[in-house]
MARZA-339270 format. One record per residue: x, y, z of N, C-alpha, C in turn; residue in three letters; residue number from 1. Coordinates in steps of 0.05 Angstrom, whole numbers. Layout:
residues N
+--------+---------+--------+---------+----------+--------+--------+---------+--------+--------+-----+
| n_east | n_north |   n_up | ca_east | ca_north |  ca_up | c_east | c_north |   c_up | residu | num |
+--------+---------+--------+---------+----------+--------+--------+---------+--------+--------+-----+
|      X |       Y |      Z |       X |        Y |      Z |      X |       Y |      Z |    ALA | NUM |
...
+--------+---------+--------+---------+----------+--------+--------+---------+--------+--------+-----+
END
This chain:
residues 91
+--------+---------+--------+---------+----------+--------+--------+---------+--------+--------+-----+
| n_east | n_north |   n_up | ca_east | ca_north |  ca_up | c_east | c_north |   c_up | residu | num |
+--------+---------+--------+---------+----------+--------+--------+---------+--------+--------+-----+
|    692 |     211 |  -1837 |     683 |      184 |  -1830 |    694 |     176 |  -1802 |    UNK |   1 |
|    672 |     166 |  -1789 |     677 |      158 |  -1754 |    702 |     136 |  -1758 |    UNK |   2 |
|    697 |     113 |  -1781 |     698 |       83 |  -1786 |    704 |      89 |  -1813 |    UNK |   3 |
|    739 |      75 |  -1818 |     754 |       75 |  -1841 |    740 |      48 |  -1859 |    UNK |   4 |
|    740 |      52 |  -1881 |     728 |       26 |  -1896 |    760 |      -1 |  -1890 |    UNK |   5 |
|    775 |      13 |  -1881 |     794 |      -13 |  -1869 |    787 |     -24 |  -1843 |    UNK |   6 |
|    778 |     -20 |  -1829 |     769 |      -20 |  -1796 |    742 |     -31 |  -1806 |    UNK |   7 |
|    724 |     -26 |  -1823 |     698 |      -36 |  -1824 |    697 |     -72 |  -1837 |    UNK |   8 |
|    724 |     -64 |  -1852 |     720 |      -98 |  -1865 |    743 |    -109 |  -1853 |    UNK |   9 |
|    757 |    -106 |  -1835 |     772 |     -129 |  -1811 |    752 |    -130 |  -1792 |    UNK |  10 |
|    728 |    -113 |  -1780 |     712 |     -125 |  -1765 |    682 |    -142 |  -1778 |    UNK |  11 |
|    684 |    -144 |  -1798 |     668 |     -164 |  -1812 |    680 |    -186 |  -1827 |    UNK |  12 |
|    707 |    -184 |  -1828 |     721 |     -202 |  -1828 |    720 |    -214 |  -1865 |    UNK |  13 |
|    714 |    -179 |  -1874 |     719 |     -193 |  -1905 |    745 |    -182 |  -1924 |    UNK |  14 |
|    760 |    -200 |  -1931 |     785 |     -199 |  -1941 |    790 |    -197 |  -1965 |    UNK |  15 |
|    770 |    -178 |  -1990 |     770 |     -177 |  -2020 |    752 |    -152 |  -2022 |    UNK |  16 |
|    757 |    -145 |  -2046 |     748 |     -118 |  -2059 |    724 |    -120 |  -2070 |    UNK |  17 |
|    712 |    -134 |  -2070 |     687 |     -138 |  -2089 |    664 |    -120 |  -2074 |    UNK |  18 |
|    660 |    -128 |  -2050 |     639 |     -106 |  -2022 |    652 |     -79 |  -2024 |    UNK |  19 |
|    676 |     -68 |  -2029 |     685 |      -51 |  -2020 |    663 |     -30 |  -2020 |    UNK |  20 |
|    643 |     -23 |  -2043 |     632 |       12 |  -2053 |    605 |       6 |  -2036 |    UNK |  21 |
|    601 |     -24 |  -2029 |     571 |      -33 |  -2017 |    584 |     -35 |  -1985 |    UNK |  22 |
|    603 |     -33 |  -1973 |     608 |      -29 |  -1949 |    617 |       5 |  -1940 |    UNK |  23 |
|    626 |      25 |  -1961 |     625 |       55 |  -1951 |    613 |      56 |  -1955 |    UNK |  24 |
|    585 |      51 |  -1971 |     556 |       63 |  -1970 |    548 |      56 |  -1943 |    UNK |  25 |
|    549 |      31 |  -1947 |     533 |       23 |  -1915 |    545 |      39 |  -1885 |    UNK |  26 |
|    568 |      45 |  -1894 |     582 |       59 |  -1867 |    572 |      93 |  -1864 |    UNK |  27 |
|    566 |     100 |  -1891 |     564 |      130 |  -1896 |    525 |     128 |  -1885 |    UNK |  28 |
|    508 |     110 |  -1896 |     486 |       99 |  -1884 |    484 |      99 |  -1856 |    UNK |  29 |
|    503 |      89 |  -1837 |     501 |       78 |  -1816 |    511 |     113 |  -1804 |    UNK |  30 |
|    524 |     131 |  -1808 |     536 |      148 |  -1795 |    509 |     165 |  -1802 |    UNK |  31 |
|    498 |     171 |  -1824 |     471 |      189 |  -1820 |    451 |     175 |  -1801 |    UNK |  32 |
|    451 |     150 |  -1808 |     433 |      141 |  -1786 |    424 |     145 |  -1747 |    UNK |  33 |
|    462 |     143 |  -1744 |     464 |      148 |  -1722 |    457 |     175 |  -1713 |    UNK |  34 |
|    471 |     193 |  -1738 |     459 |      225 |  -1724 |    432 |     234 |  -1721 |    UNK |  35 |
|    418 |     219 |  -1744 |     390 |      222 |  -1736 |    375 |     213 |  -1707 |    UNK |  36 |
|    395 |     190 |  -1695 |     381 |      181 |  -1671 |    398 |     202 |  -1642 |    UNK |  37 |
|    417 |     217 |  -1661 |     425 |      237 |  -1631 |    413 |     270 |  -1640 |    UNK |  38 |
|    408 |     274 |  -1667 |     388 |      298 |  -1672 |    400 |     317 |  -1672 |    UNK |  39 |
|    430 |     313 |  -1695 |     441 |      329 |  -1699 |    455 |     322 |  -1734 |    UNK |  40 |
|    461 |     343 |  -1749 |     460 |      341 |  -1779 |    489 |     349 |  -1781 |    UNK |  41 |
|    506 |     345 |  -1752 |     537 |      356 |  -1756 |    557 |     331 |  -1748 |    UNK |  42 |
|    566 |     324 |  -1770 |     584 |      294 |  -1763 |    605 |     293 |  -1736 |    UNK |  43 |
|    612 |     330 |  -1734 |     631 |      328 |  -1713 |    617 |     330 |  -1677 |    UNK |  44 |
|    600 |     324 |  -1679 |     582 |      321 |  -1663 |    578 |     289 |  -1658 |    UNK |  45 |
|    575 |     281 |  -1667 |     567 |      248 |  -1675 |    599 |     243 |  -1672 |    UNK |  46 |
|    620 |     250 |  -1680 |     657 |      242 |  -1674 |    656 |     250 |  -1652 |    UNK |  47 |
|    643 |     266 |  -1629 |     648 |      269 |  -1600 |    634 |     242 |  -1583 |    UNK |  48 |
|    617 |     235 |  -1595 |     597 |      219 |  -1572 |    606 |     193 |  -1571 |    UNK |  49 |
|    607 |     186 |  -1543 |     627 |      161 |  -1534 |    624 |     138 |  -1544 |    UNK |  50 |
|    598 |     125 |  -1563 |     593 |      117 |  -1561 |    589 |     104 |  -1593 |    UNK |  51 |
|    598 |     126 |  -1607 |     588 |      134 |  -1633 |    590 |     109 |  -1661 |    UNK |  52 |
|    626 |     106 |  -1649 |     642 |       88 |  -1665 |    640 |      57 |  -1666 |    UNK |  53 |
|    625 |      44 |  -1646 |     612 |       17 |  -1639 |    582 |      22 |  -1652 |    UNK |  54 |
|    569 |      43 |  -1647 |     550 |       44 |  -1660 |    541 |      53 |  -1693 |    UNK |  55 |
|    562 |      55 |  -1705 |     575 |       60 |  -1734 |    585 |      25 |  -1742 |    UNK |  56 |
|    597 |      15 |  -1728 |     602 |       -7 |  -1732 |    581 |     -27 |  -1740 |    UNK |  57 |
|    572 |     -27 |  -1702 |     548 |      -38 |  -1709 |    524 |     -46 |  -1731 |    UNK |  58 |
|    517 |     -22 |  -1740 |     489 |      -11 |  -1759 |    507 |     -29 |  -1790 |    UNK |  59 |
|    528 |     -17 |  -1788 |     547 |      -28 |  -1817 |    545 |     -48 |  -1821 |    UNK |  60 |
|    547 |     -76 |  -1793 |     555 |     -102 |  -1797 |    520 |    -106 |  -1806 |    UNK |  61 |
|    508 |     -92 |  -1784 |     475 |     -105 |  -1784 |    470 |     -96 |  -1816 |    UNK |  62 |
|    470 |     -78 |  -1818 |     462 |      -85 |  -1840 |    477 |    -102 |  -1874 |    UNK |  63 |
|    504 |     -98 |  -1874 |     516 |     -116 |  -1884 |    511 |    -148 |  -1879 |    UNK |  64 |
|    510 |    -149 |  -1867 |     493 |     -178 |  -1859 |    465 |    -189 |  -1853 |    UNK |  65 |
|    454 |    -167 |  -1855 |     418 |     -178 |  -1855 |    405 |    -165 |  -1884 |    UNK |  66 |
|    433 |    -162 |  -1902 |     416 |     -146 |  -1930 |    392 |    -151 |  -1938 |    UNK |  67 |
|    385 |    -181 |  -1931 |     362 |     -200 |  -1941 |    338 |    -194 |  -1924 |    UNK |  68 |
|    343 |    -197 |  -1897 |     320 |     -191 |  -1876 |    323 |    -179 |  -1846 |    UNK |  69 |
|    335 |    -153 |  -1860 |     339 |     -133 |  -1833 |    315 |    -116 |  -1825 |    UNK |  70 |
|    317 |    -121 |  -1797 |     293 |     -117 |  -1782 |    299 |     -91 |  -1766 |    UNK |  71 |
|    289 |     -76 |  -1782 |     300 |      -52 |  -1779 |    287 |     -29 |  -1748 |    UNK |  72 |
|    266 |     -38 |  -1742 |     257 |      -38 |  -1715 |    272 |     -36 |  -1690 |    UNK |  73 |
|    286 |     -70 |  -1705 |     309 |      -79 |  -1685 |    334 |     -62 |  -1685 |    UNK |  74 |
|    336 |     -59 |  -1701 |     360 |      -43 |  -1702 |    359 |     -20 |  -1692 |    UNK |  75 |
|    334 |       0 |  -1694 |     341 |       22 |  -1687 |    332 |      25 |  -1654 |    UNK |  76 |
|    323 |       6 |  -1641 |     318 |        0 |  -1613 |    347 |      -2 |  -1612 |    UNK |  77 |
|    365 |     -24 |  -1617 |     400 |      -31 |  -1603 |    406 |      -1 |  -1601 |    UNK |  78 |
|    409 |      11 |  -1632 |     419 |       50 |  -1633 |    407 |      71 |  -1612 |    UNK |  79 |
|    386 |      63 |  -1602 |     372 |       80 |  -1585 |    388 |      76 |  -1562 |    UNK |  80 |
|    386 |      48 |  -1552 |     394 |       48 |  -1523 |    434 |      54 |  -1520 |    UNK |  81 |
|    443 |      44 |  -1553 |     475 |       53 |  -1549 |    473 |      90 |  -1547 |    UNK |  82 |
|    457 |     103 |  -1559 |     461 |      128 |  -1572 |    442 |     152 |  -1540 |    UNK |  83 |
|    430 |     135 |  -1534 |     406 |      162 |  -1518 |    412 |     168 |  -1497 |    UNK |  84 |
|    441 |     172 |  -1488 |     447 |      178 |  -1470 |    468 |     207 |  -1486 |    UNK |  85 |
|    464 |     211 |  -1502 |     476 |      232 |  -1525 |    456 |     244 |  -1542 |    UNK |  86 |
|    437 |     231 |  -1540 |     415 |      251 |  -1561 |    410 |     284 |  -1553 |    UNK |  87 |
|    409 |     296 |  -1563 |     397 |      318 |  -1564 |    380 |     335 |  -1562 |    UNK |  88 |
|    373 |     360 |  -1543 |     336 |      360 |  -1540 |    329 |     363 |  -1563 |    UNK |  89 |
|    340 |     375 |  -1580 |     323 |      372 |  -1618 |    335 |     381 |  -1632 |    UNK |  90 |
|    337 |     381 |  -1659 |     350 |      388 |  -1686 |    355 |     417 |  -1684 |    UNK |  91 |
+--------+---------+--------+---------+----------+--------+--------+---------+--------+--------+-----+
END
């Protein structure tokens, strides 16, 4: 994991156990996600890129917080422009 489930819920700023199994999903979510937008299926690849760990964050909070109406478009436009300077010519 890029992003410890302690580091993910002091930057969302939630202080109880009840999110805990619905925030490492979302983080384990957000770390495939990202590799898919750099086009690579190797995590330690995705732990090199500068960029990786804000954009793990990121995806986590967005989606932890838009559970109801995440606009997922949007989101993966922000991941593109954090991530495409690291993508990959292909899988």
């Amino acid at each position: 994991m890029i992003v410890t489930l302690e580091e993910m819920k002091q930057y969302l700023r939630v202080d109880y156990e009840d999110d805990d199994a619905l925030i490492e999903g979302l983080i384990h979510s957000s770390e495939t996600i990202c590799m898919d937008i750099i086009r690579t299926d190797d995590m330690t690849v995705l732990s090199k890129v500068e960029n990786a760990k804000t954009a793990v964050m990121y995806t986590t909070a967005y989606l932890y917080e838009h559970r109801e109406e995440a606009d997922h478009h949007e989101l993966m436009m922000t991941l593109r422009a954090l991530l495409f300077g690291s993508r990959l010519g292909g899988f």
